[in-house]
C-alpha positions as CSV (number, residue, x, y, z in Angstrom):
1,X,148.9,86.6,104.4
2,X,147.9,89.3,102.1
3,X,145.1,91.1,102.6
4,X,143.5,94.5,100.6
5,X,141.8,97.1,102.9
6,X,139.8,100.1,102.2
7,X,141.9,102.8,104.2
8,X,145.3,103.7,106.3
9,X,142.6,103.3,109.0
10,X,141.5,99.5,108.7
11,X,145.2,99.0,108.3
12,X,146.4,99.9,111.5
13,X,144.2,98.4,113.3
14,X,145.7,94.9,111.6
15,X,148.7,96.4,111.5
16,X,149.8,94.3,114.9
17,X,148.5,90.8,113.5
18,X,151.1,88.4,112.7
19,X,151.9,87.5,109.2
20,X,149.6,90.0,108.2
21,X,150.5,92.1,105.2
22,X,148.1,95.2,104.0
23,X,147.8,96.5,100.9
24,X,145.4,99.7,100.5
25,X,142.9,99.5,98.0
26,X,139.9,102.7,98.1
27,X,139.4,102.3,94.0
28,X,141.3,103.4,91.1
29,X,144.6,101.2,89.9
30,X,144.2,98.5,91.9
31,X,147.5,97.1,93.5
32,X,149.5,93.9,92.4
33,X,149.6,90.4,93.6
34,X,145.5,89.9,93.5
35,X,146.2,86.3,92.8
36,X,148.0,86.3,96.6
37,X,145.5,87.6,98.5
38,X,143.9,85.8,101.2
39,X,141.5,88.0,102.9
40,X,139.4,91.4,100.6
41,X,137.7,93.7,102.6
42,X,136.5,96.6,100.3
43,X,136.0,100.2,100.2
44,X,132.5,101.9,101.3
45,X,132.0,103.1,97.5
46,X,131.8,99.6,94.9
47,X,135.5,99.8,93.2
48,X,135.5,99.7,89.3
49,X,135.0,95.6,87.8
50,X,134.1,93.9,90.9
51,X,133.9,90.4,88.8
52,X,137.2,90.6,86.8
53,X,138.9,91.5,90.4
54,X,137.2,88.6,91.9
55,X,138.1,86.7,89.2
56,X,141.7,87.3,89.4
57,X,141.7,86.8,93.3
58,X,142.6,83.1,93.0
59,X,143.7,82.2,96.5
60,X,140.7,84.3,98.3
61,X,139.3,83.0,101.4
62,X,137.4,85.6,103.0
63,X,135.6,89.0,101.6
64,X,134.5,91.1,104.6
65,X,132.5,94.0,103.7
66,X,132.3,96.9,105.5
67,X,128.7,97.9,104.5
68,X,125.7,95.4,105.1
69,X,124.4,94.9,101.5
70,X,126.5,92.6,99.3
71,X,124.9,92.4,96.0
72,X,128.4,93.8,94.3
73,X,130.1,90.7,95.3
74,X,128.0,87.9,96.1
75,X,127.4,87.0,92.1
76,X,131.3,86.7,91.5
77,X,132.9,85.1,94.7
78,X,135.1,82.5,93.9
79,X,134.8,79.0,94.4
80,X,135.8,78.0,98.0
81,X,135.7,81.9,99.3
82,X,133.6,83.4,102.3
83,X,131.0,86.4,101.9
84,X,130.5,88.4,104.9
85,X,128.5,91.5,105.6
86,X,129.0,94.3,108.4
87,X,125.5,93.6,109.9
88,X,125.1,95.9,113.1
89,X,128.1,98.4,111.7
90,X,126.1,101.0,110.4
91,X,122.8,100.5,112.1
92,X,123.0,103.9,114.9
93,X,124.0,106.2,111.7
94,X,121.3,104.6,109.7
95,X,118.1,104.8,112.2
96,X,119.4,108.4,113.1
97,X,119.0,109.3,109.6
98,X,115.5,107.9,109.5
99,X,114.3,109.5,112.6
100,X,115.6,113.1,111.3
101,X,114.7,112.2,107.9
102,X,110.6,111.5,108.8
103,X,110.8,114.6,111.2
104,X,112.5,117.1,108.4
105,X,109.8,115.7,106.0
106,X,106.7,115.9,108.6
107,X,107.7,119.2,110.1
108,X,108.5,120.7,106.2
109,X,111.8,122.0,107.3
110,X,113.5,122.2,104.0
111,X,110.7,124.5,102.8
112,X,111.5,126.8,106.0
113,X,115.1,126.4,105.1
114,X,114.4,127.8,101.7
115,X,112.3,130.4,103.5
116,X,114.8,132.0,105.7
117,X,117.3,132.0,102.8
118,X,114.9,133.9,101.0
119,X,114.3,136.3,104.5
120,X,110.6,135.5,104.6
121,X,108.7,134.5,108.1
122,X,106.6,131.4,106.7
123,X,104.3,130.4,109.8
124,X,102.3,128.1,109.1
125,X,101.3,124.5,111.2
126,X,103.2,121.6,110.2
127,X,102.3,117.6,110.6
128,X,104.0,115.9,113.6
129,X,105.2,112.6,114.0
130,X,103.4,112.2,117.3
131,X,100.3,109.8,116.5
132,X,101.5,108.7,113.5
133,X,101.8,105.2,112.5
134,X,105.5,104.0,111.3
135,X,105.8,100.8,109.1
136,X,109.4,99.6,108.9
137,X,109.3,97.2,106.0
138,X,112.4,95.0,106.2
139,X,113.0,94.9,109.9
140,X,116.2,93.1,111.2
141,X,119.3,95.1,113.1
142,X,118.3,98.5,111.2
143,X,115.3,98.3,111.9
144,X,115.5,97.5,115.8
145,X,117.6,100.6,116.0
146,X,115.2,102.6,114.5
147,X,112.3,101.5,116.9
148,X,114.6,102.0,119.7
149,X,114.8,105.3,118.8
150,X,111.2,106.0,117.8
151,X,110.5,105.1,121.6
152,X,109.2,108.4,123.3
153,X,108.2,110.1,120.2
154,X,104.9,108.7,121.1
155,X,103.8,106.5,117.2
156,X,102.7,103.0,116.9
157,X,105.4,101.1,115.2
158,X,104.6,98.5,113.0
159,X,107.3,95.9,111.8
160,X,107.0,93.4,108.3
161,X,110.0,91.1,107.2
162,X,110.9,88.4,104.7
163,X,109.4,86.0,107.2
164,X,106.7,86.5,109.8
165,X,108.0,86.4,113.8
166,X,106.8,87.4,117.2
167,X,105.4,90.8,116.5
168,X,106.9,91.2,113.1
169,X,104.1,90.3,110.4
170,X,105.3,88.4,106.7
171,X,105.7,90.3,103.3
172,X,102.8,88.9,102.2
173,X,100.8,91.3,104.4
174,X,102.6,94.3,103.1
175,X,99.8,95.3,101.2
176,X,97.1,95.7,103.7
177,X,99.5,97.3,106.0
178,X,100.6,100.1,103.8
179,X,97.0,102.3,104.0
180,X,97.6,102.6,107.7
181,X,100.9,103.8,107.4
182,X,101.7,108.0,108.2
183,X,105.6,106.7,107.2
184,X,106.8,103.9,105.4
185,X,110.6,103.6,105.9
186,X,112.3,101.2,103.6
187,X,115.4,98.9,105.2
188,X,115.0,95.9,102.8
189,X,118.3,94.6,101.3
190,X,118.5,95.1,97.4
191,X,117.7,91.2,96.0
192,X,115.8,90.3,92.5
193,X,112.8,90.1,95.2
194,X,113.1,93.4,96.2
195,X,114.3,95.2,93.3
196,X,111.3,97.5,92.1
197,X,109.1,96.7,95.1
198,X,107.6,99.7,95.5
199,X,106.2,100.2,92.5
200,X,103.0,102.2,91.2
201,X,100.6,99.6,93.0
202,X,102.7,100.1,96.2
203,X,102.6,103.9,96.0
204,X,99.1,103.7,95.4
205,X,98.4,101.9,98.6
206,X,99.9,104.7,100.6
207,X,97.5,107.4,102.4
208,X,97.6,110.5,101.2
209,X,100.0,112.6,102.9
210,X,102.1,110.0,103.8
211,X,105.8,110.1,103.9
212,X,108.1,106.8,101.9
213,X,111.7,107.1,104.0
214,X,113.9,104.9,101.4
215,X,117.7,104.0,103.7
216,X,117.9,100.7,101.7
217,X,118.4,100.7,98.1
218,X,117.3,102.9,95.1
219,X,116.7,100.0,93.1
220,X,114.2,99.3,95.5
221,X,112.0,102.2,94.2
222,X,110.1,102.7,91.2
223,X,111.8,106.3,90.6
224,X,109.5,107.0,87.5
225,X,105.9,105.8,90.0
226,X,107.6,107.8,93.0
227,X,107.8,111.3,90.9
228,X,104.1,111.0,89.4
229,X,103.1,110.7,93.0
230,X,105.6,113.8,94.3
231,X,104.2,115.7,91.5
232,X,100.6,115.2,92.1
233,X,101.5,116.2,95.7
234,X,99.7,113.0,97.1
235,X,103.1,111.8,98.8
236,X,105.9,113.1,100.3
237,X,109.6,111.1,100.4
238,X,113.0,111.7,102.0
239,X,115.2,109.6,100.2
240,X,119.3,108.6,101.1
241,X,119.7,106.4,97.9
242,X,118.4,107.1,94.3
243,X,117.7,105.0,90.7
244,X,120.4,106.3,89.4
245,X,123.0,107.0,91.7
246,X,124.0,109.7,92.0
247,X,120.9,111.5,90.5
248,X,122.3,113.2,88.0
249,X,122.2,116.8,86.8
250,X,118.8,117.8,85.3
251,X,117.4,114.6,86.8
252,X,113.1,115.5,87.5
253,X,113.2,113.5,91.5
254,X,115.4,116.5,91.8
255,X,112.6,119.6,91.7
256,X,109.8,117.2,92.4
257,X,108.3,118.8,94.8
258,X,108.1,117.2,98.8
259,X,111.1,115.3,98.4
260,X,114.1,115.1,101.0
261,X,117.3,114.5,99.1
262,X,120.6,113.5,100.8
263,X,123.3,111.7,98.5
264,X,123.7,108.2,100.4
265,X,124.9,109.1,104.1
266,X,123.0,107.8,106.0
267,X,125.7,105.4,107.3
268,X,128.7,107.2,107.0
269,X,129.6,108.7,109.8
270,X,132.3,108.4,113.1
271,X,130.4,106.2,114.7
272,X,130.1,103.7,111.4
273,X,133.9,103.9,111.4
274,X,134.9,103.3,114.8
275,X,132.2,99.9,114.7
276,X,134.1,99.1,110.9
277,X,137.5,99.0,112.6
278,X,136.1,96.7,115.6
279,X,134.5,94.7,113.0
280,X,137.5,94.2,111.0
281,X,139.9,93.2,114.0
282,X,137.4,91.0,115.1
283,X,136.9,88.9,112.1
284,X,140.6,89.0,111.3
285,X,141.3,87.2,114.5
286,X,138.6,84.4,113.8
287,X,139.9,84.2,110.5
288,X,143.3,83.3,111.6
289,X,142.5,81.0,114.7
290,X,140.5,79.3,112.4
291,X,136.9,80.0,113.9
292,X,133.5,80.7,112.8
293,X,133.0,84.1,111.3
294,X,130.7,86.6,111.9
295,X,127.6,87.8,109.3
296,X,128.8,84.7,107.0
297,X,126.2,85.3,103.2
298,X,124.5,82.2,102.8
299,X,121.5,83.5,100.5
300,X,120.7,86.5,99.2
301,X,121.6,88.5,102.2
């Protein structure tokens, strides 16, 4: 069985499967024989022409990804081919980031950080994420995380999804949920229903002051609607993904002011790896007893 991984890493933890043959594929030239293989499971970062390798990949079965959106592949896959995410994988690295994210933002330590390179002693009281109230919109595995570790830093948490559940109110109510809202973390998957969500309208229904935490998809936001409100200094934002991405060079998010800007790493980290390789082996072994996989795509997400 041929099968493409991402790293040396994924590799060797297959490397004791038998009849298992791995070819390493991170991006660039890709290697030959895509017509052969069996089983894709692709790098962190999109490779260049998803849908012409797709394409060529005439005897896939199974696309594991190792991140939990899948809107790069789930367009292309070919007829008689499984999609599967890596729900769960990157959820501790992804609520962490949220939590520091809403505190660095609240407690204005970039503008401090810019303040002691500048040798200045800037006291002055900060908001606090104590009282506040924290709206995660899109809450499934990411989300959970995050409330688990918002427990002890003493908010009200409130949860919306795609559909309404115990304690977890529909999209539809979005709207008059957001003027409550001290923090507004976005964990949504990137779908045509989601793409450009939080838009003008959106932002307008935020309080003033409050904080938009995007860990889901740049496409998600409005970039252009998001600056006009940074600039008027109504909202604040910590972002880990941008429209575009990367932001490039020049781009006005950058200098707006009362943004957080990290360049999408929210989810990689040691712990993301070591749950990737446990994933990997996992599904591998279901894959070739025959059984039913994990995450399997059946709609958007």
């Amino acid at each position: 069985m041929k099968i493409w991984v991402p790293s040396d890493a994924v590799a060797g933890v297959l490397s004791d499967l038998p009849g298992v043959q791995c070819d390493v594929y991170s991006g660039g030239r890709a290697p030959d024989g895509a017509e052969e293989v069996e089983v894709w499971i692709p790098p962190l970062v999109t490779v260049p022409d998803v849908p012409g390798t797709l394409a060529g990949m005439t005897s896939l079965r199974l696309l594991q990804t190792v991140t939990a959106g899948v809107e790069p592949y789930r367009p292309h896959m070919p007829e008689g081919a499984v999609l599967c995410n890596a729900r769960g994988v990157h959820d501790a690295g992804t609520a962490e980031w949220a939590v520091g994210a809403m505190i660095a933002v609240l407690r204005e330590f970039p503008g401090f950080v810019d303040a002691q390179r500048r040798g200045e002693w800037t006291y002055h009281h900060t908001g606090v994420l104590a009282d506040s109230t924290v709206l995660i919109v899109g809450y499934g595995s990411i989300g959970a995380a995050l409330e688990r570790r918002l427990d002890g830093f003493e908010v009200e948490v409130v949860r919306v999804a795609r559909s309404a559940r115990d304690g977890v109110h529909p999209m539809e109510t979005l709207p008059g949920l957001l003027p409550a809202a001290d923090v507004v973390v976005l964990l949504v998957p990137a779908t045509p229903a989601t793409a450009g969500m939080v838009d003008a309208a959106f932002l307008a229904r935020m309080k003033d002051g409050a904080v938009l935490v995007n860990a889901a998809r740049g496409g998600v936001v409005d970039t252009d609607a998001l600056v006009a409100e940074l600039k008027a200094g109504r909202l604040r934002a910590a972002l880990d993904v941008t429209a575009p991405e990367p932001l490039p060079e020049g781009h006005p998010l950058w200098s707006a002011p009362g943004v957080l800007i990290t360049p999408h790493v929210a989810g990689s980290t040691p712990a993301s790896d070591r749950r990737v390789l446990r994933l990997v082996r996992s599904q591998l072994l279901r894959h070739l007893a025959g059984e039913q996989l994990n995450n399997i795509i059946t709609d958007a997400y």
